[in-house]
C-alpha positions, 0 to 999 in steps of 0.5 A: 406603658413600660413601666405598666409592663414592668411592675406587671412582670416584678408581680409576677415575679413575686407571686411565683409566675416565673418559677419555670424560667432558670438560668440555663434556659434558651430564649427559644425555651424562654418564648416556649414557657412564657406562651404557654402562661400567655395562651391561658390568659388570652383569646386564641387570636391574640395567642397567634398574633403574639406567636407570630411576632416571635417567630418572625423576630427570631430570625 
C-alpha cells in the first residue's frame, strides 16, 4: 500500500499536481493546499474525516 502511495505521489509530481507546493511553505500551508486538490477528488464525508485526522495530528 506505500509503495501504491508512493508511485501515486511521484505521478502526480510529474504531471504538475504539485506546482502549488515550494519551499517556503509551511506545513500548515502545505495541508492547506493538498485538501483543496483532495476535496475535488472525493466525497464530502471522506474530505472531513481526512480534515480531521489533521487537525488532530497537528497539535
Amino acid at each position: 500500500m506505500a509503495k501504491k502511495w508512493e508511485r501515486d505521489i511521484l505521478n502526480k509530481v510529474d504531471d504538475g499536481e504539485f506546482d502549488k507546493f515550494n519551499s517556503n511553505m509551511t506545513l500548515n500551508d502545505a495541508f492547506k493546499s493538498w485538501l483543496d486538490i483532495y476535496s475535488k477528488k472525493v466525497l464530502p464525508s471522506t474530505y472531513r474525516k481526512a480534515e480531521n485526522f489533521i487537525h488532530l495530528n497537528r497539535s
